[in-house]
C-alpha positions in Angstrom: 111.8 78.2 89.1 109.4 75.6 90.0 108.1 73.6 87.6 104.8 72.8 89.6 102.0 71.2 87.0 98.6 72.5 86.9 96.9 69.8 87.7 99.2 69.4 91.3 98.1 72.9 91.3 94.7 73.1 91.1 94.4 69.5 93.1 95.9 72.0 96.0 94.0 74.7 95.0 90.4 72.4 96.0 92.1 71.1 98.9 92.7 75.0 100.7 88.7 75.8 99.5 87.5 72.9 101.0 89.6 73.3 104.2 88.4 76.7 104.2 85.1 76.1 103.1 84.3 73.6 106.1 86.1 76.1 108.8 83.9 78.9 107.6 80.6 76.5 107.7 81.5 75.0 111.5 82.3 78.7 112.9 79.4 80.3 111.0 76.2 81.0 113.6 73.3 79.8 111.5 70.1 81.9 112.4 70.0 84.8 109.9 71.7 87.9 111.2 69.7 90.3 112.8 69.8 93.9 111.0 71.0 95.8 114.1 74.2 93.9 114.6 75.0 93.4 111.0 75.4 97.0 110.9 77.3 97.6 114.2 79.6 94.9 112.4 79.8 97.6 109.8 80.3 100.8 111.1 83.0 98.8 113.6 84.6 98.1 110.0 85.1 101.8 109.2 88.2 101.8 112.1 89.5 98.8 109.9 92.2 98.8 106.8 90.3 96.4 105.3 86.7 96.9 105.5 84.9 94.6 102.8 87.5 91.7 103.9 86.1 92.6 107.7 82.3 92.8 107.1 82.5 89.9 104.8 84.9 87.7 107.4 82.9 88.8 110.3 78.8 89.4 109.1 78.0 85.7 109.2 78.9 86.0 113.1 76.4 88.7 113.5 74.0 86.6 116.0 77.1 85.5 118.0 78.5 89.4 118.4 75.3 91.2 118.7 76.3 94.7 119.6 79.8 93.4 121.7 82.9 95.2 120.7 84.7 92.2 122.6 82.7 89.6 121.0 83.6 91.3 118.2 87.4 91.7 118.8 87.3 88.6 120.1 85.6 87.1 116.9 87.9 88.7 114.8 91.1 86.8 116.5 89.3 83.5 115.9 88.5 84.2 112.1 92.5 85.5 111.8 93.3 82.1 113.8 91.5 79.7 111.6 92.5 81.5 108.5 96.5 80.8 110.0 95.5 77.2 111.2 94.2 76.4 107.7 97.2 78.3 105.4 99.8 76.6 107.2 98.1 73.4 106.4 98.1 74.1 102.9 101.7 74.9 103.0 102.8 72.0 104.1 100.7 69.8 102.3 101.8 71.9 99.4 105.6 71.5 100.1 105.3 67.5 100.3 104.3 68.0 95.6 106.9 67.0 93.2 108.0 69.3 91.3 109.0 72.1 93.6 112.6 73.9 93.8 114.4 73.1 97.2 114.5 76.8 97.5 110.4 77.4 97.6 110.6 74.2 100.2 112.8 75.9 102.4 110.8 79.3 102.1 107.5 77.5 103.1 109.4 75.5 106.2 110.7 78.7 107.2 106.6 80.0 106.7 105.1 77.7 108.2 107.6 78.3 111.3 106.2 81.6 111.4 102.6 81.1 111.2 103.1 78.5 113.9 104.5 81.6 116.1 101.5 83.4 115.0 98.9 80.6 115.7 100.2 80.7 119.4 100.3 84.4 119.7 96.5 84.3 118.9 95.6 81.6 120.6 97.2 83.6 123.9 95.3 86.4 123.1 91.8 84.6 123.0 92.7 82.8 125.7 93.5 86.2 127.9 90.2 88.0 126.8 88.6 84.8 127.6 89.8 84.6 131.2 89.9 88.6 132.3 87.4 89.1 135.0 88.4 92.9 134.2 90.0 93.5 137.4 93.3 95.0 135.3 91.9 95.6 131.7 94.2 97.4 130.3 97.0 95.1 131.2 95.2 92.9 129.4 94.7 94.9 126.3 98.5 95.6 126.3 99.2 92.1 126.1 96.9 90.9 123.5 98.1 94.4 121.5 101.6 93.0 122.0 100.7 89.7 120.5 98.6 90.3 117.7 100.9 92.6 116.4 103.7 90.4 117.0 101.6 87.2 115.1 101.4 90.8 112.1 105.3 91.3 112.2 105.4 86.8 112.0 102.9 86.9 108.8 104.5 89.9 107.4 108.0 87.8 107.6 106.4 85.0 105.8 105.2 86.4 103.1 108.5 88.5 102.5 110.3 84.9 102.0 108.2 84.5 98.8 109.5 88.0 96.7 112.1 87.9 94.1 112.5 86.7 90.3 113.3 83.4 91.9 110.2 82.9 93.7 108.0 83.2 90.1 105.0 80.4 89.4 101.5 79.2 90.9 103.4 78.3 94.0 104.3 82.1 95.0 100.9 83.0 93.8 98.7 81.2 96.0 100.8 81.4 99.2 101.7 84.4 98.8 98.0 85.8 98.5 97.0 83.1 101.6 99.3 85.1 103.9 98.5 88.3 102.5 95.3 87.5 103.8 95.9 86.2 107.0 97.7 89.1 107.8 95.3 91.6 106.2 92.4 89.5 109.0 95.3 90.2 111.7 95.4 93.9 110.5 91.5 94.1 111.6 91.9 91.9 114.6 94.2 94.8 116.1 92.0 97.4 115.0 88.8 95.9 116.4 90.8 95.3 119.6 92.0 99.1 119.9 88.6 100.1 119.6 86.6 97.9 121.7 90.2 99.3 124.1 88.8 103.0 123.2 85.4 102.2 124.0 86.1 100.4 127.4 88.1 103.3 128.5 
């Protein structure tokens, strides 16, 4: 078991908040949200998992999405993208303390391998819904369905390396519930994208 102090803890703890913190601020439109798209932002929620981690992740963006259900899809990628970007960070900063067993090391390489997988698949999947003139859109929807569920499957991977008796302690807790988290953002991502799919079609 790791033997991780608190105060290495909570010094890591500040440093993931403030990452977040200044990734939520530079993506967040600033002008209030208008009342019309906050709640297409909410009723888009109800085909999501996770609503309240949806409307919460995604109602600061309501000026940027308007009524879209591609702005919206494509919105929700980003969010899930950052959120990646900014845990894998924190994992390997977090791997770098003293203190930690060689075994939780070796499970937050083999993490951070993972998210790096899902960082690209995301990034391809902006990039496609980005570029689509719509001359073939449901090629394109297959693809960026294929690789947001394969950056799902990568996240889902991660967080499995950090079960067991063996993996106990603040280390386990806070990455665990980082990827949780990510993938639970990735979870919504596909569901926004299959519905902005239904509606298209």
């Amino acid at each position: 078991m790791e033997s991780l102090s608190s105060k290495q803890f909570f010094a890591s703890l500040f440093i993931l908040l403030a990452t977040s913190s200044y990734i939520n601020s530079s993506l967040a439109a600033t002008p209030t949200p208008n009342k019309v798209s906050t709640e297409f932002i909410k009723t888009s929620c109800n085909s999501t998992t996770y609503k309240k981690l949806c409307l919460t992740s995604l109602s600061t963006y309501a000026n940027l999405i308007q009524t879209s259900p591609k702005l919206l899809a494509m919105t929700a990628i980003n969010v899930t993208l950052s959120s990646a970007k900014s845990t894998s960070t924190m994992m390997v900063n977090l791997s770098k303390s003293q203190g930690i067993s060689p075994k939780v090391v070796a499970a937050m390489k083999d993490c951070v391998e993972e998210l790096s997988d899902s960082v690209y698949e995301l990034k391809k999947s902006i990039g496609e819904m980005k570029n689509n003139k719509g001359f073939n859109f449901q090629l394109m929807i297959n693809d960026i369905q294929t690789w947001v569920s394969a950056a799902l499957t990568d996240e889902t991977t991660c967080s499995d390396g950090f079960q067991g008796k063996a993996m106990n302690g603040n280390v386990k807790t806070l990455v665990r519930a980082e990827i949780v988290n990510v993938a639970h953002l990735t979870s919504n991502a596909l569901a926004l994208i299959n519905r902005y799919a239904s509606l298209h079609g």
